[in-house]
C-alpha positions, -999 to 999 in steps of 0.1 A, spaced: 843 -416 134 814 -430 133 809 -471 122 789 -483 92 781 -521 87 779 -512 51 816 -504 44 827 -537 65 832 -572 52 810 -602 63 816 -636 62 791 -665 63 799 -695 93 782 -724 105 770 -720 136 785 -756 151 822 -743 135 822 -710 156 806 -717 185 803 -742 215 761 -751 210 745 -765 244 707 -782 249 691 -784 280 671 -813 292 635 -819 307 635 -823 349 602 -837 365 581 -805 375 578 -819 411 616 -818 420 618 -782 410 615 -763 442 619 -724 446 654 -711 447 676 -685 428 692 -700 401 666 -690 367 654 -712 346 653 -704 313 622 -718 290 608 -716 260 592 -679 264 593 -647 247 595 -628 276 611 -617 309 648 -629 288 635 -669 286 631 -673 331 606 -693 341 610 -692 374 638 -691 399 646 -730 410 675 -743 437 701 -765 419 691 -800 420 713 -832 419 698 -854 383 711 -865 353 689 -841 333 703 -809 357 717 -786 332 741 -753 340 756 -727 322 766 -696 330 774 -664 304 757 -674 273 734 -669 249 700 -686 247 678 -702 216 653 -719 221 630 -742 195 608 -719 187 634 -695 179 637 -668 208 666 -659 215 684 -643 249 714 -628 265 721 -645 299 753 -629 320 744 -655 349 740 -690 354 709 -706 348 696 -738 342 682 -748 307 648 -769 299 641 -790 271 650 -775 237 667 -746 250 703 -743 230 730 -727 245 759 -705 222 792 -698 236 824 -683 220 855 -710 226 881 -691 245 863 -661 246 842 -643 272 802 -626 260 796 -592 271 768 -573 268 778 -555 242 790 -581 217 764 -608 225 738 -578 216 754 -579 181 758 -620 181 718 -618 189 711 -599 159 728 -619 133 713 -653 152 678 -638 149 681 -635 112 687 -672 112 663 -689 132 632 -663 131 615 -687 108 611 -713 138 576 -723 152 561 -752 167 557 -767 131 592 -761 126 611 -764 157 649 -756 154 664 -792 169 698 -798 186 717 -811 156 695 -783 132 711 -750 149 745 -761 148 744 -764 108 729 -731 105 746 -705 84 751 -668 101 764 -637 89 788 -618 107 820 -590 105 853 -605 97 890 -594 101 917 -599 78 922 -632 86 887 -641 74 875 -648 111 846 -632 129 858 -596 141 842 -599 174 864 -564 183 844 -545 160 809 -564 169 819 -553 209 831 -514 198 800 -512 176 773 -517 199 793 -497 225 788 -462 197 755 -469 195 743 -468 232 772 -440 237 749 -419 209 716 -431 221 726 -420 256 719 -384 258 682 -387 244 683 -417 270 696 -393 299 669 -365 289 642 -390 290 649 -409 324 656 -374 341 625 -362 329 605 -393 343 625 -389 377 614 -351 380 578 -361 379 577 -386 409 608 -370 426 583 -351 453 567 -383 464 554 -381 505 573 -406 530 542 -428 536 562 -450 555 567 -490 551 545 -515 525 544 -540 557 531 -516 584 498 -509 567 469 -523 576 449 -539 543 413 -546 536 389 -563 514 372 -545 483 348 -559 459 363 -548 422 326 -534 409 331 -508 440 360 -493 427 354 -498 381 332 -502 356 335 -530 339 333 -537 301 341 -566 280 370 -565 251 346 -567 213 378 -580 192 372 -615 181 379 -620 148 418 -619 148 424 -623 109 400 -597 97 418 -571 119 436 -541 97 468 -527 108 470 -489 125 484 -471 151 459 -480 176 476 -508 208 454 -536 203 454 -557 242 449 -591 248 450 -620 271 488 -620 272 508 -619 299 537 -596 291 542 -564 265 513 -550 288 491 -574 272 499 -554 232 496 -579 210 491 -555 180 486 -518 166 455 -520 146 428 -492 128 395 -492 151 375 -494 119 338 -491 138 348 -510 171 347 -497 205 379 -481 214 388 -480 251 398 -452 271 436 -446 284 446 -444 322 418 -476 333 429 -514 338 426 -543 316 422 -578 330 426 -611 311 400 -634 312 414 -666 301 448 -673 283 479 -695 289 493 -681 316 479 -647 312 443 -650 331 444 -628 359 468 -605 354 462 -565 349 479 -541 333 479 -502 333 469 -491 299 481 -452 293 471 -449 258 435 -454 241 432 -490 228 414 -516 211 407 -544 231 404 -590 225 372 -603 237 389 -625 264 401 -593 278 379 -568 303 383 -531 309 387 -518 341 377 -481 342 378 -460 378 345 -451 391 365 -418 409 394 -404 394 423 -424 399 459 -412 385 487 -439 370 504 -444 400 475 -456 421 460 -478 393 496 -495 384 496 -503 427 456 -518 420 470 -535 388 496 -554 409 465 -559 439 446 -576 408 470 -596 399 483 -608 432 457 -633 424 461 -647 392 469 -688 404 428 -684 412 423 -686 373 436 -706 341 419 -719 309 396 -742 334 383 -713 355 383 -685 335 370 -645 348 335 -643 335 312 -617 342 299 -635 375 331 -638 387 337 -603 381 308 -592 403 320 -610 430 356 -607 421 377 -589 457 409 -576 463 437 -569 495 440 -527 495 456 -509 521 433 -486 538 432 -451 553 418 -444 592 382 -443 577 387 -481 566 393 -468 531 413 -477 503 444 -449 515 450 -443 476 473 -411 488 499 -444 501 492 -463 469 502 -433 448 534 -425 470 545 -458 474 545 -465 438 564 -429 431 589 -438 453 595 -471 438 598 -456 404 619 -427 421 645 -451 431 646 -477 403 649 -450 376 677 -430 395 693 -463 409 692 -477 370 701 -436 354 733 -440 377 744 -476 368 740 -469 328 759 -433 330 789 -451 353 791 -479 325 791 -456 294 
């Protein structure tokens, strides 16, 4: 039978009564040195990491490991591992009770719902979350039914997994056929200047607020989401054409780094479109897009991709016996990557289900 939230009861808690609340604490940038223990930040992406740091012995080190994350502004993550927390990054754990997936999927939603409201104007403190109210199930004993929270979730990816199955098989039967190319580190890579393989053109969006909402991806200088920030109407701008590159020109964090782009979009003016000056198919322009971005430390809000440094702009691409670019390996090498992620990650969910 099939679970509806509507015919449950719901009980309102304070956060701090239910649940063991965590901060993290600020370290000095230069102790942090490259390790594999995440570090989780106040991002909305890639699930709060930062980066991947070795554990490091001062009083501001803090661990946890199997919890979920909130940070100030108000994002808020599943973590199954341990991982270090910066400043202003809470921690919620269940006394006596170990997260899951499943039920910290729920817990995430009802959590959202509270703290969405939080920006850098209002930033959700330490002693703020744990007086915050939240609305969850409840038992017959009036206490949060964390059974049904768990068994809940667990329907809804069980129902969504057929339309789940059919989609992932049908992704993995157009890149199943890829060519044995052979190994990334055997090939033998060259310099190309950017202008000899696109076109170049420069985003025309720059007036954020009088932008009307639509169905169209509207791509800017951000540095995850593919660079969406928005689905807007064209309205008598320039709309770009799908399967080309974008490339942020600036941006914290973002300048440098390409994306694919398979749909037609709209496009920020601190963003430039990258369209192929042959025919180029998606796997060989997501392997240039990764190329591109390869060298994104080069740039930053001081030294920004202007049209100069476009001109001159090069890139590492493997080459063929002619000296070059072997795009038959690039387009290989990424189906086969996709090949065995998608059947590795199609075997993991189905085994779990």
């Amino acid at each position: 039978m099939e679970m509806d939230l509507k015919n449950i009861q719901w009980g309102e808690f304070e956060i701090g009564k239910i649940f063991n609340v965590s901060t993290g604490n600020l370290l000095p940038k230069e102790i942090l040195k490259q390790g594999n223990i995440p570090r989780i930040t106040a991002t909305d992406n890639n699930n709060g990491i930062y980066g991947l740091y070795q554990k490091v012995s001062h009083k501001n080190y803090r661990e946890f490991t199997n919890f979920i994350s909130v940070s100030f502004l108000g994002s808020v993550f599943y973590h199954s591992y341990t991982a270090s927390l910066d400043m202003k990054i809470h921690t919620i754990q269940i006394p006596n009770k170990e997260l899951n997936t499943y039920l910290a999927e729920f817990l995430i939603l009802c959590i959202k719902r509270t703290v969405s409201i939080f920006s850098y104007g209002d930033q959700l403190s330490s002693s703020d979350l744990p007086k915050k109210k939240i609305l969850l199930p409840i038992n017959k004993k009036g206490e949060p039914d964390y059974a049904f929270m768990e068994k809940y979730m667990r329907q809804k990816e069980s129902a969504k997994l057929v339309n789940f199955q059919n989609y992932i098989s049908e992704r993995i039967e157009q890149v199943k056929n890829f060519k044995n190319v052979g190994q990334f580190e055997n090939r033998i890579w060259k310099e190309f200047k950017l202008t000899n393989i696109f076109n170049f053109a420069k985003g025309d969006q720059n007036n954020m607020a009088n932008i009307e909402k639509g169905q169209i991806p509207l791509v800017s200088a951000k540095k995850g989401d593919n660079g969406c920030k928005d689905f807007a109407s064209q309205k008598n701008k320039k709309l770009f054409s799908k399967n080309s590159l974008t490339l942020n020109n600036d941006g914290d964090g973002g300048a440098g780094i390409s994306f694919y782009q398979p749909f037609d979009y709209l496009l920020d003016s601190h963003v430039t479109a990258l369209n192929p000056k042959t025919e180029l198919n998606k796997h060989i322009l997501l392997f240039i897009s990764r190329c591109i971005t390869a060298q994104q430390e080069k740039f930053g809000h001081g030294y920004s991709i202007n049209n100069q440094r476009l001109k001159v702009f090069k890139l590492m691409l493997p080459i063929d016996k002619k000296g070059e670019p072997d795009y038959d390996f690039m387009e290989n090498y990424t189906k086969k990557l996709e090949y065995e992620k998608l059947t590795n990650y199609l075997t993991r969910k189905t085994t779990n289900a």
